[in-house]
N, C-alpha and C positions, 0 to 999 in steps of 0.2 A: 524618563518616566519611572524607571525602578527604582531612583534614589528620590524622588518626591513620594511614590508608595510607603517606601522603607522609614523617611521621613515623618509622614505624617502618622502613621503607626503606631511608632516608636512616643511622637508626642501624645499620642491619646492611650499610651498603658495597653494596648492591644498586641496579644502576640501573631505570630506570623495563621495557628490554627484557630485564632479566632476572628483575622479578618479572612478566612478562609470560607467560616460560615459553613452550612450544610450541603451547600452548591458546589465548591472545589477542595481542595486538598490544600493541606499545608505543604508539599512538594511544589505543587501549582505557582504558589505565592512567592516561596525561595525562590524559583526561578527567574519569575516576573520581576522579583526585585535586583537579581542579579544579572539581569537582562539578557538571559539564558532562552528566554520565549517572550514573543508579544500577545497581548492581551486580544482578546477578541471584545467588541464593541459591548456586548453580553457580560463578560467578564467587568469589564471597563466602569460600567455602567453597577455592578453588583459594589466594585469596591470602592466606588464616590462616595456610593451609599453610605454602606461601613463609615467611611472614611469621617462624614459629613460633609460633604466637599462636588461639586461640580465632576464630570468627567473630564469638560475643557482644563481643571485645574490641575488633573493629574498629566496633561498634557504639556502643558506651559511651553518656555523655551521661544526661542527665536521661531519666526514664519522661515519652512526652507526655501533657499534658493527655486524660483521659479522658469531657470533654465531646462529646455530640451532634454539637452544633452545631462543635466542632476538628473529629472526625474528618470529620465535611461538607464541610468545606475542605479539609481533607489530603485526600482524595479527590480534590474538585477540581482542586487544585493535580497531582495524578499526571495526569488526565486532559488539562488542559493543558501536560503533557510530553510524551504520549502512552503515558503509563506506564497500560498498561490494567488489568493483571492486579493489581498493588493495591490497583488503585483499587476493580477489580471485588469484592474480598477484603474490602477495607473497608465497601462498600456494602451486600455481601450479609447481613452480621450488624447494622447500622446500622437497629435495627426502635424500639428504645423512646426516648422521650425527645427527640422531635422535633413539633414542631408540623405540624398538616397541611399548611399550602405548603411548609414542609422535605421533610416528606415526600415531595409530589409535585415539588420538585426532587431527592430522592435516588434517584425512580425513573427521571427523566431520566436523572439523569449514569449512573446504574448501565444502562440501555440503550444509553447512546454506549461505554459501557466495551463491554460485549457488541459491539457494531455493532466496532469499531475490536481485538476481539480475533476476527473474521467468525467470531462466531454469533449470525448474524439468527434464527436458531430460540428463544436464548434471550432476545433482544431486544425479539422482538414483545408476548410475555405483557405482559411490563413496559411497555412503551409503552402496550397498552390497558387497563393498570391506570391508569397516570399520566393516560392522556386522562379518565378515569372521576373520578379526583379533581380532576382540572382544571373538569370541566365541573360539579361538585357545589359549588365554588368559585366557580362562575362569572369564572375569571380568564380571560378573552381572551387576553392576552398569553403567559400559560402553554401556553394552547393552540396557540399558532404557534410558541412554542418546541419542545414536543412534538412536533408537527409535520413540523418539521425533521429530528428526528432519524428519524423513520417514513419519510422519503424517502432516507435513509441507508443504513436497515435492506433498504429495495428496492433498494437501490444493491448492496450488498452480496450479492443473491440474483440479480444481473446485471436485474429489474426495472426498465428502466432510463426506460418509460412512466411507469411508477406514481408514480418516484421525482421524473423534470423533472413531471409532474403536481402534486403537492405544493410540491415547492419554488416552483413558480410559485405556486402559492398564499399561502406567505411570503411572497417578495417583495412578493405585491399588498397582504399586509396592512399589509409596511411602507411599501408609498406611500399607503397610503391611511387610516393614522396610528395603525390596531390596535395597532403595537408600534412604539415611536418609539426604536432602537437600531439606530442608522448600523454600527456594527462588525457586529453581525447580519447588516444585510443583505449587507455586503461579505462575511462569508463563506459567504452563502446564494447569492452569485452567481457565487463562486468554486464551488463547489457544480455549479450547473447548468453550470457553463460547462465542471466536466472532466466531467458525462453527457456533453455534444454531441461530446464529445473522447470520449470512448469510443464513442459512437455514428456516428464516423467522420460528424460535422459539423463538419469542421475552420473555416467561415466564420462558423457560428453561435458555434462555441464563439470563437474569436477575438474574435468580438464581444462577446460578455459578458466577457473576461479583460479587453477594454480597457474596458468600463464601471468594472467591479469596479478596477482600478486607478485611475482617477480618483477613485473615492470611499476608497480604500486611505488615497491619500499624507494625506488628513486625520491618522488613525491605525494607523502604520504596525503590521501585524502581522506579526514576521516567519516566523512556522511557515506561516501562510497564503498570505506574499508567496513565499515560497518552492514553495506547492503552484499559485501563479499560475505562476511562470517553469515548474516540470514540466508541467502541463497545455500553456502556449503553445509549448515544444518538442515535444509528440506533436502539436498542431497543424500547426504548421508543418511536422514531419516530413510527414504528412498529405497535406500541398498542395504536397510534392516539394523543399521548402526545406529542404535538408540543412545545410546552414551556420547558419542559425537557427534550426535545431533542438539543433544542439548546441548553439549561443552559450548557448541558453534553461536548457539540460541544466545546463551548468557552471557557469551561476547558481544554480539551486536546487541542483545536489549544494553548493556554497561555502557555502550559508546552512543547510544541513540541517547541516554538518559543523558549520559554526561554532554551531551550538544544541544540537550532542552526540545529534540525534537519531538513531541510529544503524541502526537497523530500513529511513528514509524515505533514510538515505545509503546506504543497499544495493540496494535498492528505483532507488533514481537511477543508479547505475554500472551495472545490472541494463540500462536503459534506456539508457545511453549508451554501454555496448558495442555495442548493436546498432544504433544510430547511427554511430560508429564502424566499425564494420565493414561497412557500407551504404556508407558514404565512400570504403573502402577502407584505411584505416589499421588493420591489421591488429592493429599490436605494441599500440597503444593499448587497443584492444579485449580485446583479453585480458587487460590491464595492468586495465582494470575489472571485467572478469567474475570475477577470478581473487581481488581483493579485493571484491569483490560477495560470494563465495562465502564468505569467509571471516568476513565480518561478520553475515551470516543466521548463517552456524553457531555466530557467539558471540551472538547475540542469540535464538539458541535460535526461531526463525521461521520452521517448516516452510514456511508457501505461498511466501514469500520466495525460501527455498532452493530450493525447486520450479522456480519462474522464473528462476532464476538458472543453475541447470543446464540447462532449455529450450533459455537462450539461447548456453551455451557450446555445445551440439549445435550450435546453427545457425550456430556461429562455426566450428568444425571442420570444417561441409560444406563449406564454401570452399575450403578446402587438405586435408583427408584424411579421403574419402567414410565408410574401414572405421570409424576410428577416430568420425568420425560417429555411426554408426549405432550403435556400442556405444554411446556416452553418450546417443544418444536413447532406448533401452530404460531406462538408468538412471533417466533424467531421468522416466519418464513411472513407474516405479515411485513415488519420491519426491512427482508428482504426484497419482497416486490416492491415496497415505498420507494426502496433506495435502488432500485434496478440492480439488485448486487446476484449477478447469475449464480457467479460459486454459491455464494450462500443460500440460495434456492436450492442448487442442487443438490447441494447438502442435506439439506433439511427435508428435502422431497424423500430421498435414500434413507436417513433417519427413520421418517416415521413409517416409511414402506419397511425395516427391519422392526418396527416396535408391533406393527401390528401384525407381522409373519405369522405369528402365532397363534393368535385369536380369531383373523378375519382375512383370510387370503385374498378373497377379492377386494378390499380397502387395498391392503399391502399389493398387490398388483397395481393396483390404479395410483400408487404413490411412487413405484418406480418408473411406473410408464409416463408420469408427468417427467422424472429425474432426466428419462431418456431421452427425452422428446426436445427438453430444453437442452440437453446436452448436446445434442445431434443438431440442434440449431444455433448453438450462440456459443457451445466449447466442448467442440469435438474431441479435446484433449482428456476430457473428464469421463469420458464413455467407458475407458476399460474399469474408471473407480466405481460408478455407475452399476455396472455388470458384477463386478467382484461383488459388491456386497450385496447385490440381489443373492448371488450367486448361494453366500455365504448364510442368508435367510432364509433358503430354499432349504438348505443343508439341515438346518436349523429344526426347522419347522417336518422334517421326516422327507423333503419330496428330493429324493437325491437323482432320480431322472431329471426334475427340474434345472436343479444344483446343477448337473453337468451339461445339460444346454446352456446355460447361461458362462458356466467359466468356458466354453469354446467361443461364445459370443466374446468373451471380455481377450481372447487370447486374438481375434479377426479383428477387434477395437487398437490392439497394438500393433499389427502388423500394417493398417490402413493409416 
């Protein structure tokens, strides 16, 4: 499809920024034609247009094989792109014509689709379908792959016990020779290693990203090595190492870009603006949130977008409070659309700090929403929660306040 794009472009006098158009980017386009990223239906449909041409025409090529056992693999093959929603398309109608271990790998992958498209609601049925054939099977190894992705699935639902629970469990079975697949475990400890990272374990998680890297460089993977350097940058962010936090940053956003993953490079600018702007480098910071924002909205990825407007609020508090506070209303619309909790509670803490100062009880009633969600849907988020009440209470003159609150956030890490 990239070389019929490139093709037909080239014959109508069109460069790569003008079949771009105001909808996506000329990065967008190079990729597409290098077949670096596929096209969303959207996209698809934008560039016939352009083109003059059919969307079936940028398609062309032979009909693929309508084997089982192809579409098993074309599936796989989206999934290790992180092409979820094809994958998930293909999997769901993928019922006859497969042998029972195909089977209970098509419920696999069709759960990691679910899990990486976050709905663990639809993920779980299927995971305890697949454990059920696993275990009628009696294949062990099936069953730790399974597994895997059930600790996923709690990852996904902010579970983040249940999830280092199980993955530990992996891991044991692959030292202990149940499943003898070194790349496995390497990404089963990259895995555990961003829980500790979201669980504000920044020395535990360090420690497993440097295991997980020793056993990497056998075979290097690099969608994984890539979620190694993002995870050891919110680490080190973590533990107040702002220089290595970015260093870490600007290595996975290079490897995300260079594998066309586009969703994971939004997701990383999303993250390195507000790194960036922690620094102080203001023009940077915005220089990534602003192409952050622009690549959720071609990649059509509400939670994404969610967090990416969060974090431009919290870039605007810095230099201009009003203008703030409007985009933190935006942002936290966009968030409830997309059920994106972080970025609620973000944006709840936001504007509870924006309005510390003028209207204490607004700014109460905007952390008590932060807390309430926290305390219900990511318990992990409570002590960020607290701190920056903590830190608006300080703010705003109430330092009795200030100090109930940082003992609250000091009970939030210990529980």
């Amino acid at each position: 499809m990239g070389a019929r794009i490139r093709s037909l472009r080239v014959a109508r006098g069109l460069t790569q920024a003008q079949l771009a158009g105001q909808s996506y980017t000329k990065a967008y386009v190079s990729m597409l034609e290098s077949g670096r990223t596929r096209a969303s239906m959207k996209a698809l449909e934008h560039i016939a247009a352009a083109l003059g041409v059919q969307p079936s025409d940028l398609l062309g090529g032979q009909t693929a094989p309508a084997a089982p056992q192809y579409q098993l693999l074309e599936a796989r093959r989206f999934i290790e792109e992180g092409t979820w929603r094809p994958a998930a398309d293909i999997l769901e109608k993928l019922e006859e014509g497969l042998t029972a271990v195909d089977q209970v790998v098509r419920l696999r992958y069709l759960a990691v689709a679910y899990n990486g498209l976050g709905q663990p609601k639809q993920a779980f049925p299927v995971i305890e379908r697949a454990q059920k054939m696993a275990d009628l099977l009696g294949d062990e190894s099936e069953r730790v792959r399974i597994e895997s992705v059930l600790a996923m699935a709690y990852k996904t639902t902010y579970a983040y016990d249940e999830a280092q629970r199980h993955l530990k469990r992996c891991i044991e079975a692959c030292e202990t020779g149940v499943l003898s697949d070194p790349p496995f475990l390497f990404r089963r400890l990259v895995d555990l290693a961003n829980i500790y990272s979201a669980q504000r374990q920044p020395k535990q998680a360090l420690a497993m990203f440097e295991r997980a890297m020793a056993l990497g460089e056998r075979f290097p993977n690099r969608t994984y090595l890539a979620g190694v350097y993002s995870g050891m940058a919110r680490s080190y962010h973590e533990v107040g190492d702002l220089e290595l936090a970015i260093r870490y940053a600007q290595r996975s956003l290079d490897l995300y870009e260079e594998l066309g993953l586009l969703d994971q490079v939004a997701c990383m600018l999303d993250d390195a603006a507000l790194l960036y702007a922690e620094y102080g480098n203001g023009e940077r910071a915005r220089e990534c949130v602003d192409r952050a924002a622009q690549l959720a909205q071609e990649t059509e990825h509400e939670g994404t977008l969610a967090s990416v407007q969060a974090t431009t609020a919290e870039i605007l508090a810095k230099t201009d409070p009003d203008a703030a506070l409007e985009a933190a209303l935006q942002a936290l619309k966009v968030a409830r659309k997309a059920d994106m909790v972080e970025a609620q509670i973000r944006t709840h803490a936001l504007l509870g700090e924006l309005r510390a100062v003028s209207n204490a009880t607004a700014a109460k009633r905007s952390f008590n929403h932060a807390r309430q969600l926290a305390e219900e849907r990511a318990p992990h988020l409570l002590r960020i929660v607290y701190d920056r009440w903590s830190r608006a209470a300080e703010a705003a003159g109430d330092r009795e306040e200030a100090l109930r609150l940082a003992r609250r956030a000091l009970e939030a890490v210990t529980v």
